[in-house]
C-alpha positions in Angstrom: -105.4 147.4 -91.5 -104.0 146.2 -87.9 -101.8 148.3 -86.4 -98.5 146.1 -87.3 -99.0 147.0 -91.1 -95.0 148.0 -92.2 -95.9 149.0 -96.0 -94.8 152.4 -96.5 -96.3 155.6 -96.6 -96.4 157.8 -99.9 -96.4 161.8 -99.8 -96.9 162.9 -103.4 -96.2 166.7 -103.8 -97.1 168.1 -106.8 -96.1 171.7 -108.0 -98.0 173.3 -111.0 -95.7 174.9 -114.3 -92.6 174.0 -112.9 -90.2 173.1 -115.6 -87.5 170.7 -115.0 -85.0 173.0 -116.8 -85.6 175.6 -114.1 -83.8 173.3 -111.6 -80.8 173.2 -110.3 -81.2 169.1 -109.9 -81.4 169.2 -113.5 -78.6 171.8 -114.2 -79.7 175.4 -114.0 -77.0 177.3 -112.5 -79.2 180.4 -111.0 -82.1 178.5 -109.2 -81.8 177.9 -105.6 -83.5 175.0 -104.7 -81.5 173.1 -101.4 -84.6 171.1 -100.6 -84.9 169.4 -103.5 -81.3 169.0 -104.0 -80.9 166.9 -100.5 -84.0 165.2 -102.2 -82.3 164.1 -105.1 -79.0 162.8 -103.2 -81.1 160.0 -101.5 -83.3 159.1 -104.3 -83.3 158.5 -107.3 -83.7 161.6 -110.3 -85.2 160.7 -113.7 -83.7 163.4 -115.6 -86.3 162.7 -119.1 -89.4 162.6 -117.5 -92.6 163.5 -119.7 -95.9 164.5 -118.5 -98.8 163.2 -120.6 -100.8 167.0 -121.5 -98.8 170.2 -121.4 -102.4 171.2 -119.7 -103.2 171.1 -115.9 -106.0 169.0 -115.4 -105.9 166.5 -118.5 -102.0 165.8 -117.1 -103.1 165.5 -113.5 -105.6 162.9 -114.6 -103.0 160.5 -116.5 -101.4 160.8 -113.0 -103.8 159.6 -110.9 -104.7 156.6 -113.9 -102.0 155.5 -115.9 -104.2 156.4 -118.9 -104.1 158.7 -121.8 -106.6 161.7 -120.8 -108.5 161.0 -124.3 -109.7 157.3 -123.3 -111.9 158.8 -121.1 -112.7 162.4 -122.7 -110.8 164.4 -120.0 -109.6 166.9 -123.0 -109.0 170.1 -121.7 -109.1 172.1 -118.5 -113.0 171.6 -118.2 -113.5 168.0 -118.2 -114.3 165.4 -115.7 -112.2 162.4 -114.7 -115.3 160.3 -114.6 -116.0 158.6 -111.6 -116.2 155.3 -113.2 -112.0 155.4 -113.8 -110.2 153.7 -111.3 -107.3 155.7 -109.8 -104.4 155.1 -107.4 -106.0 156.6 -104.9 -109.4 153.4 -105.2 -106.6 150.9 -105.7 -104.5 152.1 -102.9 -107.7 152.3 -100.7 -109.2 149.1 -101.2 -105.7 147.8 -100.3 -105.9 149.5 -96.7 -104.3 152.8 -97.5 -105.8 156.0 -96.3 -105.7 158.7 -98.9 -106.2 162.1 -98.4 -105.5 165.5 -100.9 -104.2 169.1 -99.6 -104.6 171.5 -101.7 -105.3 171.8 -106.0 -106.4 168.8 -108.4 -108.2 170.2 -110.6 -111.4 168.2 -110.3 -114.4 169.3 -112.4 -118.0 168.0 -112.1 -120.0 166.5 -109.2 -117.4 163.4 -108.3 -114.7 165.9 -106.2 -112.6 163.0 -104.5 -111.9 160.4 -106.9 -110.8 157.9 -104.5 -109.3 160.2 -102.0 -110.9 158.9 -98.6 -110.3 162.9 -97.0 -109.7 166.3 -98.5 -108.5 168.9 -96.2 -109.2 171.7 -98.7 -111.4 173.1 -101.5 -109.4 173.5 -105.3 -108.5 177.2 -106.6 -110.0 176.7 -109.8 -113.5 176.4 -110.8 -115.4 173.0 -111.2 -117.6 173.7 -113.5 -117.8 173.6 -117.6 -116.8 177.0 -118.0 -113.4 177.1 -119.2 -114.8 174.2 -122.3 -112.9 175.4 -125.6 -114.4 175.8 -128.9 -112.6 173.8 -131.9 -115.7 175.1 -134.5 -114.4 178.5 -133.9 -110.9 178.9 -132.9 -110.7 182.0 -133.9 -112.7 183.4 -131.1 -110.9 184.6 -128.2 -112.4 183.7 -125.2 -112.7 185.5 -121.8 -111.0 182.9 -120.1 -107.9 182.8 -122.1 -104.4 183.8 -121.2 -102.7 186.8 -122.0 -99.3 188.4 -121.5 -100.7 190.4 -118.6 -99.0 187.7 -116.4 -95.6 188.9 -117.5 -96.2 192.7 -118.0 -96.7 192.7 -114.2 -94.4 190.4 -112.8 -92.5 191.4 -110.2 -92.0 190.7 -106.2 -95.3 190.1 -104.5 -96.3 190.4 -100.3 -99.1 188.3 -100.5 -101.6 187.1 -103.3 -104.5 184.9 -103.8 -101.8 181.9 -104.7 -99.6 182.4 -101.4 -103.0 182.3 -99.5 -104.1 179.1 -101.2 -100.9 177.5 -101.2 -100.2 178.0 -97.3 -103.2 176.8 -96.1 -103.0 173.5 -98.8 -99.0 173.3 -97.0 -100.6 173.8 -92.9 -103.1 171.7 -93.4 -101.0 169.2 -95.4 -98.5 169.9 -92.1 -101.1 169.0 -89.3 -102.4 166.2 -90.7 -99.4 164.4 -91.2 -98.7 165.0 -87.3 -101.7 163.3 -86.6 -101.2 160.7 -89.0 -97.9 159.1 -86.8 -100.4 157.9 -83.6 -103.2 156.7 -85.8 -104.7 153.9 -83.5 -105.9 152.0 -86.8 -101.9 151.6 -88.6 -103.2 152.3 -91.6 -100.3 153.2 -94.1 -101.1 156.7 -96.0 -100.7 158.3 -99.4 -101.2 162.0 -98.9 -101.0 164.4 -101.8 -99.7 168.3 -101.3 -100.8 170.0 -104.8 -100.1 173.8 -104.3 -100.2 176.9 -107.2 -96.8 177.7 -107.5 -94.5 178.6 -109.8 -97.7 178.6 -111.6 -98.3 182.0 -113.2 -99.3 184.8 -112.7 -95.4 186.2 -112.2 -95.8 187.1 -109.0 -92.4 186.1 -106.6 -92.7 186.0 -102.9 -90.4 188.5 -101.5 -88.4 186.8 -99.8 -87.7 184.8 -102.2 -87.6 187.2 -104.8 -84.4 189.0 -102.9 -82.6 185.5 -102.9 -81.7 186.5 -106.7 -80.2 189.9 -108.6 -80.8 190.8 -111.9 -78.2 190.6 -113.0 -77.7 186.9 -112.6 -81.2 186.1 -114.4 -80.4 184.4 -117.8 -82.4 185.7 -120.4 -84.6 182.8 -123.3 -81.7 181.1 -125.9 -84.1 181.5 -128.1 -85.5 184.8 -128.5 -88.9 185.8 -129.9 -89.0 185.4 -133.8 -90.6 187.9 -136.2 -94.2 186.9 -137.2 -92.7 185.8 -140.8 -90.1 183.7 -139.4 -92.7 181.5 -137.0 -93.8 178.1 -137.4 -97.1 176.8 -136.7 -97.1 176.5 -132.8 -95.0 179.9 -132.6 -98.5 181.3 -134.8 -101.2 179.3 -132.5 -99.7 180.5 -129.2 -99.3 184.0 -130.5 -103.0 184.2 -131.8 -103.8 182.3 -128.6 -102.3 184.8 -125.8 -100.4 186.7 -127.2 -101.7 188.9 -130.6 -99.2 192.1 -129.9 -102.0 193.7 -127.3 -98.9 193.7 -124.3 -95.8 194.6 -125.6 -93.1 192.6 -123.7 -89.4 194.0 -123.1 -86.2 192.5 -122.5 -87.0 194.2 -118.9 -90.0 192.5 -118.6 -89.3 189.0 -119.7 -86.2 189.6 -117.0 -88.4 190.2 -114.1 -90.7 187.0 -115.3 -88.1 185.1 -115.2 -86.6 186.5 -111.9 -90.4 185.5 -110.0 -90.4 182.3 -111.6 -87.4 181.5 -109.9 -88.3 183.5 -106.6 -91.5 180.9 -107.4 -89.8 177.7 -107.6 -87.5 178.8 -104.3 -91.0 179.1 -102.5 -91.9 175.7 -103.4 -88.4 174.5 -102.3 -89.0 176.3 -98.7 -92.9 174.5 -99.0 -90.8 170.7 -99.5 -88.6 171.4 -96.8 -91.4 172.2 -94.2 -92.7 169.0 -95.6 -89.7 166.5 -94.5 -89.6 168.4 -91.5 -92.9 167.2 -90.4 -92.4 163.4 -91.3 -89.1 164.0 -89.5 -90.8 165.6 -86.4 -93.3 163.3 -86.7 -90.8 159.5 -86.7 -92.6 158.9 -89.8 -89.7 159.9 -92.5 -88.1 156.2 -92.8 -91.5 154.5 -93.9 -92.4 157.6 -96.3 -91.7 157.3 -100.2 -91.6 160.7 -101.2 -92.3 162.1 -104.6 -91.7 165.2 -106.1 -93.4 166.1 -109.9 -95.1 168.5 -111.8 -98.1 168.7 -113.9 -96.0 170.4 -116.7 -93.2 173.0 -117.4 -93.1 176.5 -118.5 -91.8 178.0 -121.8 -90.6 180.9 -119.7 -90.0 183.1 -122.5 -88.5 181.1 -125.1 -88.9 181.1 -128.8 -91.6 184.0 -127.4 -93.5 181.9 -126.1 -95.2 181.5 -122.4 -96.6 179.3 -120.1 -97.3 175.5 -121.2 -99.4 174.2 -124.5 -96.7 173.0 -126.7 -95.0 169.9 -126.8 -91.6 171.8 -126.5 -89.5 170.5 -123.7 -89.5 172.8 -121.4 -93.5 172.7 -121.2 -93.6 168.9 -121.3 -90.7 167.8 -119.1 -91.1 167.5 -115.6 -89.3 167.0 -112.4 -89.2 163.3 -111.0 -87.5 162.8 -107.6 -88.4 159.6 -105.6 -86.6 158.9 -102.3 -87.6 156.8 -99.6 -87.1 152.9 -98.2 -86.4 150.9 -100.8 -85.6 153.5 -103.7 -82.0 153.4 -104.8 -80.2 156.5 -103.9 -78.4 159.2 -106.0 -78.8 157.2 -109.1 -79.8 159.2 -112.2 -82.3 157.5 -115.0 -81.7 159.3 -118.3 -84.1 157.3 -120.1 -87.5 159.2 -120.9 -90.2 158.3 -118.7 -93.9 158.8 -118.4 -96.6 160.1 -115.8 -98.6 157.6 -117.0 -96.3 155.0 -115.1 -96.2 156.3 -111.6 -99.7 154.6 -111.0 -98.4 150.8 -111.9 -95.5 152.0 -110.6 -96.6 153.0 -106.9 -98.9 150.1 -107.0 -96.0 147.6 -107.3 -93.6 149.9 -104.8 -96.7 148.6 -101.7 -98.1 145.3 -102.7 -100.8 146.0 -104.7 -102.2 144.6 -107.9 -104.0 146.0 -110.5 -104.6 144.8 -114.2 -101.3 146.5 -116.4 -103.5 145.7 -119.3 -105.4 148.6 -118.8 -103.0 150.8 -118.2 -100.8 153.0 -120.4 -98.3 153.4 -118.3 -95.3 150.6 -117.2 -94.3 149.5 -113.6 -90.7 151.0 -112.8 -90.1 149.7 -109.2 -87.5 147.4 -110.2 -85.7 150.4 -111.9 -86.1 152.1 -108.1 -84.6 149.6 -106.8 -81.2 149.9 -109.2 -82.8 147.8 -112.2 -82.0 149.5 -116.0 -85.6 151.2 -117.6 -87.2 148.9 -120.2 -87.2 150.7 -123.9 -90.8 151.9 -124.8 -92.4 154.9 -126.1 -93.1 157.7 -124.4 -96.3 159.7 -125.4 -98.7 162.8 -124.7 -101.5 164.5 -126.6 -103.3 167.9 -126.5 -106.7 168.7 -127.1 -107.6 171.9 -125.6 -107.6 175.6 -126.7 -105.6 177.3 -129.7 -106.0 174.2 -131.8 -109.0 173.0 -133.7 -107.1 168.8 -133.8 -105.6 166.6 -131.8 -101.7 167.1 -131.0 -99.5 164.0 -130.7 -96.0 163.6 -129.6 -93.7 160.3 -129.1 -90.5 159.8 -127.8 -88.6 157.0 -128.9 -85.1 156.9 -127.9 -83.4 160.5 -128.7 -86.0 161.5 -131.4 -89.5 163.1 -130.6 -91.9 163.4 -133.2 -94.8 166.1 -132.8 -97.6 165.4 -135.1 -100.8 167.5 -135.8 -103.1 166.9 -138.9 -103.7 170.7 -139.3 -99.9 171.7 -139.0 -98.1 168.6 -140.2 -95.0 166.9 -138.3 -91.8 168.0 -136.0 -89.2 165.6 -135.4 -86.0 166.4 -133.3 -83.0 164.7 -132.4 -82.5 165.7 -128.5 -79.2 164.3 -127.9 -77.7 165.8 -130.6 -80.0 169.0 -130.8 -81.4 169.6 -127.5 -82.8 172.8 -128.2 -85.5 171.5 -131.0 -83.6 173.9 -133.3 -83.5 171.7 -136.6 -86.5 169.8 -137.5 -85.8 167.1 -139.0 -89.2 166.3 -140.5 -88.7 169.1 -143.2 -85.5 167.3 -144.5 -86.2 164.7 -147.5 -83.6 162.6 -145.5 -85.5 161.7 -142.5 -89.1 161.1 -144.8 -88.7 156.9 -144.0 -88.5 157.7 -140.2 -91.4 160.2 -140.0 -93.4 157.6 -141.9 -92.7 154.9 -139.5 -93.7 157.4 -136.7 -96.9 158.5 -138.2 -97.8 154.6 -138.5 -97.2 154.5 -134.6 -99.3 157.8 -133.9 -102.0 156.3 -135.9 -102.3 152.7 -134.1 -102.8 154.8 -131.0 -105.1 157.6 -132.0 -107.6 157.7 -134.9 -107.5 161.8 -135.5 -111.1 162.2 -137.0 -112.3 160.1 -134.6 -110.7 161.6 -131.7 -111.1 164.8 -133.2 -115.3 164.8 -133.5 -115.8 163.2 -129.9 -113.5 166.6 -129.0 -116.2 168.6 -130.8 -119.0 166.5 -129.5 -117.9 166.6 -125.8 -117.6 170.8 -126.0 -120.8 171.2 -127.5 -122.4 168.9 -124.3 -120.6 170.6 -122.1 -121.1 174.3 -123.3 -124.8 173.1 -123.4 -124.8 172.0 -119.9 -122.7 175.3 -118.4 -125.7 177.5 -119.9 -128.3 175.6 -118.2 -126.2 175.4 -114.9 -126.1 179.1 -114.6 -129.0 179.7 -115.2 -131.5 180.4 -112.2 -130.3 178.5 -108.9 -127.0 177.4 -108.9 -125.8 174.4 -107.1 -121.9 174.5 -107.4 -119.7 171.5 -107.5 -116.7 173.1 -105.6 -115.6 171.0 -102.9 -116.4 172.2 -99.6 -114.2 171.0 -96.6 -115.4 169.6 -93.5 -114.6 171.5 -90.2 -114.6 169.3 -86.7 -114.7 171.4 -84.4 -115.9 169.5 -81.8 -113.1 167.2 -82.1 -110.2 169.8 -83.3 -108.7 170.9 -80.3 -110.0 170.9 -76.1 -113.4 169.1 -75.3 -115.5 168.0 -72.9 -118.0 165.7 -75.1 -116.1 162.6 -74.8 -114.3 161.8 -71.2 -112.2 158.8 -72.7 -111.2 160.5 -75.3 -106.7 161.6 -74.9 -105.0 164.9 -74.4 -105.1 166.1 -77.7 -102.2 168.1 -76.8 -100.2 165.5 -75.5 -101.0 163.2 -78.3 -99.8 165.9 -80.9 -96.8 167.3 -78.9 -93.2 166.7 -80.2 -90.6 165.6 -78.6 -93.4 163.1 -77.2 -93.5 164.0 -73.3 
């Protein structure tokens, strides 16, 4: 694009596990999070936001597509987006924008860009068909699985495999944005930061973790129930990662707790280095900025950890959008989707692409002060400690949960926004559960769904054997070094001071 191109630029930063009822911007009185809090007051918040999977890599994928992981068989944490599914990334780059990803994305198989014209750095987790469940034998634990080591040990941490991952995805995020103000091309960019954090394990840097006292921690509302008293998720996530092997104290689930926070504080600190650069850089009044998550964290309650349930604090995420255009401190309370932030962003710079294939809904006019249109909101699951599909919709206050193997939940979150009392089990509420079972149906076939599930593991388990056997040619992403054009050289006499050209204030 020439060099007079005004659209505006996009930094999408994406934390992993962060829940938004750990927030201060959605209420929590302990977390300290000022970065996203300045964030919030010139933007606009959408306080019911869903994410599609509570699963990494299924819900990363309805980001980047505006489609329902399961219309293109990304079920679980070891399936490919295939390189055939348009993203934002190919629709924002065959409309001039340069794309480029720092840091995690979860990519599996041999595509490892997915319309992202750069990538600064390689992913932290493996992209291979390792981690492929099992839904013929569920019962089988495998080695990959979670356990509750991550919150027997938590506690403050100096440096970890994480903190080194995530600081070089933040640097490199850092310098490249510097360079990206005196691009001689004008190109507009959408540049993703994805870092670990507050992903578990537990691990808080210290000096985040001496921000907060014990004291001061609030312990689950909902405390671990005994094994009679469980319902069916409660029993799947306890046979999943749990099965009484690490017994986990009141102590313990207050020093989880206290890292998570110390957790999301470091990602604050990472968001604020961020809007310093674009700042530093004159680029911060053409930059829409968005904040998210993959998914939340159950952080303890009703016993249970990490993500993999449709309860909300595993499947509602922070949404902060700020930037020129976007209305600021406005508040959306109306429930929301991932799945529309690629229609969405599309609209926000110009660019079309066919809403029929998308699952998603364009919500630029409600940026720009417009009220959300009604729809459903929905997600699925289709990874480990089930053996069937798991549905949920939101319509209006009520979300229904559905799962052939464990029947229906059904909760009324305005007036019970703990998902104490499920309705579903009450005679009373049989005509409403009906209708919502209708829905579910007209947008998933279970058995159908459920045997290309089974089909898709048993390729993919076949393929992982084969792969690892004899010479192994990986599919991790390996970034490129320039040297030669990174810092002082003599191969090129018209090419600028490099210093000069990077220095700020400009001399």
């Amino acid at each position: 694009m020439p060099p007079s191109d005004a659209r505006p630029n996009i930094l999408l930063v994406m934390f992993d596990q962060m829940a938004a009822l750990s927030l201060p911007v959605y209420g929590h009185p302990v977390v300290q999070a000022p970065n996203l809090t300045r964030l919030a007051a010139r933007g606009t918040v959408f306080e019911s936001a869903y994410c599609v999977s509570p699963l990494c890599s299924p819900a990363r994928f309805a980001v980047l597509t505006g489609r329902l992981p399961s219309r293109f068989g990304a079920y679980d944490n070891a399936a490919e987006l295939p390189a055939g599914v348009p993203t934002v990334l190919h629709h924002l780059r065959k409309a001039g924008y340069r794309t480029c990803l720092s840091g995690k994305m979860d990519f599996t198989g041999a595509d490892q860009l997915h319309g992202y014209e750069e990538r600064l750095t390689t992913d932290l987790s493996p992209s291979d068909f390792g981690w492929v469940p099992d839904w013929e034998h569920p019962e089988q634990v495998q080695p990959w699985f979670h356990t509750l080591q991550s919150v027997a040990e938590a506690g403050p941490c100096d440096h970890s495999l994480s903190l080194q991952y995530d600081a070089e995805a933040c640097q490199q995020a850092i310098h490249w944005l510097h360079g990206a103000a005196d691009r001689p091309d004008g190109r507009p960019f959408l540049l993703t930061l994805s870092i670990m954090h507050p992903h578990d394990p537990y691990q808080g840097p210290r000096r985040f973790w001496d921000l907060y006292r014990d004291a001061e921690i609030d312990m689950p509302l909902l405390p671990r129930r005994a094994a009679r008293d469980r319902n069916a998720v409660e029993r799947r996530m306890h046979a999943l990662y749990d099965r009484d092997e690490i017994p986990i104290s009141a102590t313990r689930i207050r020093r989880a707790r206290r890292a998570y926070y110390a957790m999301i504080s470091y990602c604050d600190d990472v968001l604020g280095r961020l809007m310093r650069a674009l700042e530093t850089s004159g680029i911060a009044g053409n930059t829409i900025v968005i904040v998210t998550s993959d998914h939340g964290d159950m952080l303890g309650e009703r016993g249970l950890w990490y993500k993999m349930a449709f309860y909300e604090r595993a499947v509602r995420v922070p949404l902060l959008v700020a930037g020129p255009g976007v209305t600021r401190r406005r508040r959306v309370r109306d429930a929301v989707s991932h799945l529309d932030l690629l229609p969405t962003l599309a609209a926000l710079v110009g660019v079309g692409v066919d809403g029929a294939q998308m699952d998603g809904r364009d919500l630029s006019l409600v940026l720009k002060g417009d009220a959300v249109r009604e729809a459903e909101v929905c997600g699925e699951y289709l990874a480990e400690g089930y053996d069937a599909p798991v549905v949920m919709i939101r319509r209006g206050a009520l979300k229904f949960v559905h799962s052939v193997a464990d029947g229906s939940e059904l909760y009324d979150l305005a007036a019970d926004p703990n998902e104490l009392r499920n309705l579903a089990a009450e005679p009373a509420h049989q005509g409403i559960v009906d209708e919502l079972l209708r829905a579910a149906a007209r947008r998933w076939d279970f058995t159908r769904l459920r045997n290309a599930v089974i089909a898709s593991q048993r390729q993919r388990r076949l393929i992982h054997a084969a792969l690892t056997t004899g010479r192994i040619a990986a599919w991790d992403y390996v970034p490129a070094l320039d040297a030669a054009t990174a810092y002082h050289r003599n191969y090129d006499p018209a090419r600028p001071d490099p210093d000069r050209k990077l220095r700020r204030p400009r001399p």
